[in-house]
C-alpha positions in Angstrom: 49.2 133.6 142.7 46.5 135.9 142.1 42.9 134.6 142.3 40.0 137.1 140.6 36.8 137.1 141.1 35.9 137.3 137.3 33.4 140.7 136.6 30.2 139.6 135.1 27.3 141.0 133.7 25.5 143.2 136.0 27.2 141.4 139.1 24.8 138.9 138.4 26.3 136.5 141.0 26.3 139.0 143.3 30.1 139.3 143.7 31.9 142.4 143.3 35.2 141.8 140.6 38.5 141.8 142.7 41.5 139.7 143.2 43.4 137.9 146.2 47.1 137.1 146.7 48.2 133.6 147.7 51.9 132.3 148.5 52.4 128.9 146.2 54.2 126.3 148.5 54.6 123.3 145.9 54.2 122.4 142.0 53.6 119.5 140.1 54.9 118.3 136.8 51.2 117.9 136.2 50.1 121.8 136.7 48.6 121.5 139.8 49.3 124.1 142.5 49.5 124.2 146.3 48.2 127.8 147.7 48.8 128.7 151.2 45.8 130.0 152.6 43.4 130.2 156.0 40.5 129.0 153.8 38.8 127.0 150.9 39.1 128.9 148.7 35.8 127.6 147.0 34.2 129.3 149.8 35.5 132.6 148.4 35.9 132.1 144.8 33.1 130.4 142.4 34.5 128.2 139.8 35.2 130.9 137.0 37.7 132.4 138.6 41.3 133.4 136.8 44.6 133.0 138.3 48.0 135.1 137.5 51.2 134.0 138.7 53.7 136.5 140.3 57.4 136.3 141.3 56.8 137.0 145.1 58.4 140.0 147.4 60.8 139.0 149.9 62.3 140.8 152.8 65.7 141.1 150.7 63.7 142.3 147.4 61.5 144.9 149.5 64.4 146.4 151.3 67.2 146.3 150.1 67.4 150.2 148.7 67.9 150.6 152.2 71.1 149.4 152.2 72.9 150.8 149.6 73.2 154.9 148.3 74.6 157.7 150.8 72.1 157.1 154.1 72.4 153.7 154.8 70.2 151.5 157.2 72.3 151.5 160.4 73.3 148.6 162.5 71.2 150.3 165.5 68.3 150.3 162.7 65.2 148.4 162.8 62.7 147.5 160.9 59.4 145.1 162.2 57.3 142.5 160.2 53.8 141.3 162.1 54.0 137.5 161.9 50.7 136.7 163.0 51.0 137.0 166.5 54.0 139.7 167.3 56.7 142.3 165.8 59.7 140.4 164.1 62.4 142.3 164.3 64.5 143.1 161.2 68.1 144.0 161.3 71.1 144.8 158.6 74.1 143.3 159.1 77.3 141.7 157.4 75.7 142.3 153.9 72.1 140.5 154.6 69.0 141.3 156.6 68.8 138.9 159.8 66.7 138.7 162.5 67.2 141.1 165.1 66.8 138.6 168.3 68.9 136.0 166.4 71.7 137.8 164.1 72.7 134.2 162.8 69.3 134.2 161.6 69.2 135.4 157.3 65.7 136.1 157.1 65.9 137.7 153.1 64.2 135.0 151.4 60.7 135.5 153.8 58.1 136.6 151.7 56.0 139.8 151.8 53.0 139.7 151.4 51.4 142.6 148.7 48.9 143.2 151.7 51.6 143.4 154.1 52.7 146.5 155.7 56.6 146.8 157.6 57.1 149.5 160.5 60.8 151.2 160.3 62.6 152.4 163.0 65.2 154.3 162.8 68.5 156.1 165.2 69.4 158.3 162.9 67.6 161.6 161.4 69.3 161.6 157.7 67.1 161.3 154.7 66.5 157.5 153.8 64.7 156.8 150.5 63.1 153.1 150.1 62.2 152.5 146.2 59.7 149.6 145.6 59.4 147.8 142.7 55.5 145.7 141.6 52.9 145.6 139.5 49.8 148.3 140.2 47.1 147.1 140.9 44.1 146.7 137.9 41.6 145.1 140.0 39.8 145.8 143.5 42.3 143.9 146.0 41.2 141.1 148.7 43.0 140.3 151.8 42.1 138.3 154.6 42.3 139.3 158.1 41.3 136.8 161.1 43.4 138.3 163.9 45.9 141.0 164.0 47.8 142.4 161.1 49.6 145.6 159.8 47.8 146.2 156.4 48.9 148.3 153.8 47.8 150.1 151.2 47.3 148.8 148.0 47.7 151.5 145.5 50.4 153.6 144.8 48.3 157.0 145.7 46.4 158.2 148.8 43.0 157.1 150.0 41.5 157.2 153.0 40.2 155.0 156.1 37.0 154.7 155.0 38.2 153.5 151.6 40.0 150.7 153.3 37.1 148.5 153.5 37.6 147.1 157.0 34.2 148.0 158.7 32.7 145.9 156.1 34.8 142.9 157.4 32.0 141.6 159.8 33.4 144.9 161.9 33.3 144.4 166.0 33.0 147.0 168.0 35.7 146.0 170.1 38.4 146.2 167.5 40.4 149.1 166.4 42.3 150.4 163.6 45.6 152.4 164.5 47.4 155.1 162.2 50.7 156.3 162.5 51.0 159.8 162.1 54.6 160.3 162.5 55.5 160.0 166.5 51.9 157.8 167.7 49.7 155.5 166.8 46.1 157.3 166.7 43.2 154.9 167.5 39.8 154.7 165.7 36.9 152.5 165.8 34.4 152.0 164.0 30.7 153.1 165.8 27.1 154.2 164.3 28.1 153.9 160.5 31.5 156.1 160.9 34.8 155.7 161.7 35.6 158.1 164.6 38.6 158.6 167.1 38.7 156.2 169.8 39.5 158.2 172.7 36.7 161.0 171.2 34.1 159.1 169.5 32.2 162.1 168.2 35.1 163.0 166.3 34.5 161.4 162.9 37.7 160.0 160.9 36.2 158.6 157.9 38.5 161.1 155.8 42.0 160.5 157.5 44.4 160.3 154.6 45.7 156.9 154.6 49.1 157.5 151.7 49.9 156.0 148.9 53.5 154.7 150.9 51.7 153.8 154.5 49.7 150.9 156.4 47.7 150.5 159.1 47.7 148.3 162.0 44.2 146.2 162.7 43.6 144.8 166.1 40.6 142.6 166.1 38.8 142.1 169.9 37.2 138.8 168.4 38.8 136.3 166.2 36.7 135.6 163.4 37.0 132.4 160.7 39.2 133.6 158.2 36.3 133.0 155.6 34.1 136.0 157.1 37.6 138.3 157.5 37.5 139.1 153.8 38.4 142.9 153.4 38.1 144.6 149.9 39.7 147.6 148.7 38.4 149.3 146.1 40.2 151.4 144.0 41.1 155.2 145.7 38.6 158.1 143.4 42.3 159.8 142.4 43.2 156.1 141.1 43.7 156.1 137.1 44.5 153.1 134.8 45.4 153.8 131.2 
C-alpha cells in the first residue's frame, strides 16, 4: 500500500508531495487495512492522504530471470537480502530460491521491499541479465530507515548520492553510506554540508553516480526513532514522466 502525501497549494502545510510503501498483513470484510510499519503513521501523514494498493515483489517475482535463459544462477551462486540486522543468504536450488544456511528453507514468497536493494554474488564470469518488472515511480518516494539497510534506488535512471536524500535524515556524523563500485564498498560520510570520502574527507562525493539498476548500503552509528528516519528521494533532473 502506497500512502501519499497529497501536493497542495503552495505546500501550504509545509509538506513536500511524496509517497511511502507499506506491506498489508490483514484485511477485513469491512475495508479496513493492517499496514506493517515502525510508526504511526499519523505522525507522518496528515489525514488527506491517498492510498494505492499494489501486488507486492517477492524474492521469487524479483529473481527469478535469474534462473532461467542460457547463464543460469549457479548452485555456488549467491544472492544476500539485509533483514534488519544481517545478510540473508539466498540460494537456487531444486527449482525454488531457499535460504542458503537452511536449503529446506523456500524463502520465494518473502517480500521485497520497492526500497529494498539485494547484493549478488556470483562464481562464475558469464553474462547474467536480471529483468525487473513495476510500476515507475510518479511521485517523490519515502522510505524509512532507523538502523541499517541496503537502499536502492528508486527510479529507473541514474542519480546521484546527494540526490538520495539521506543527509537530510537527521544525518549523524558517525554514520556512513557505502557504494559498490564493482570489487569494494567505498565509504562516504556526510561532513560540513557535503558528502565526501570517508578515508579522505576533503574529497567531495556529492556527484558519485548512484545508477538506475544499484543500491547503497546505510550504516547508521545512532539508532534513531523510526519517525525522524524519514528519507525522501526526489525525482533524478534526467527523470521524465509523460
Amino acid at each position: 500500500a502506497y500512502i501519499a502525501v497529497e501536493d497542495d497549494a503552495e505546500n501550504a502545510d509545509g509538506i513536500a508531495p511524496a509517497e511511502e510503501a507499506f506491506l498489508i498483513t490483514a484485511n477485513s470484510t469491512s475495508g479496513d487495512l493492517t499496514l506493517e510499519t515502525l510508526f504511526d503513521l499519523s505522525t507522518k501523514f496528515p489525514a488527506s492522504t491517498s492510498i494505492k494498493i499494489r501486488k507486492a515483489n517477492t524474492v521469487s517475482s524479483v529473481l527469478n530471470s535469474l534462473s532461467t535463459g542460457s547463464a543460469v544462477f549457479q548452485s555456488a551462486d549467491r544472492v544476500f537480502v539485509w533483514n534488519g540486522s544481517g545478510w540473508q543468504s539466498l540460494r537456487f536450488l531444486a527449482g525454488s530460491w531457499r535460504d542458503a544456511d537452511s536449503p529446506t528453507t523456500i524463502v520465494d514468497g518473502m517480500v521485497i521491499f520497492p526500497d529494498e536493494g539485494i547484493f549478488v554474488q556470483r562464481t562464475g564470469t558469464g553474462t547474467m541479465t536480471l529483468t525487473l518488472f513495476g510500476e515507475v515511480p510518479s511521485a517523490p518516494q519515502i522510505a524509512t530507515i532507523e538502523g541499517n539497510g541496503f537502499l536502492s534506488n528508486r527510479y529507473p535512471v541514474a542519480t546521484t548520492l546527494v540526490n538520495l536524500g539521506l543527509q537530510d535524515s537527521n544525518w549523524q556524523g558517525a554514520d556512513r553510506v557505502y557504494i559498490w563500485d564493482g570489487t569494494n564498498w567505498l565509504s562516504n560520510r556526510f561532513l560540513a554540508g557535503s558528502w565526501r570520502d570517508s578515508d579522505s574527507p576533503t574529497t567531495i562525493t556529492d556527484n558519485t553516480e548512484i545508477s538506475g539498476s544499484t543500491a547503497v548500503f546505510v550504516s547508521r552509528a545512532s539508532e534513531i526513532p523510526a519517525t525522524d528516519g524519514s528519507v525522501t528521494t526526489p525525482f533524478p533532473t534526467n527523470y521524465n514522466i509523460d
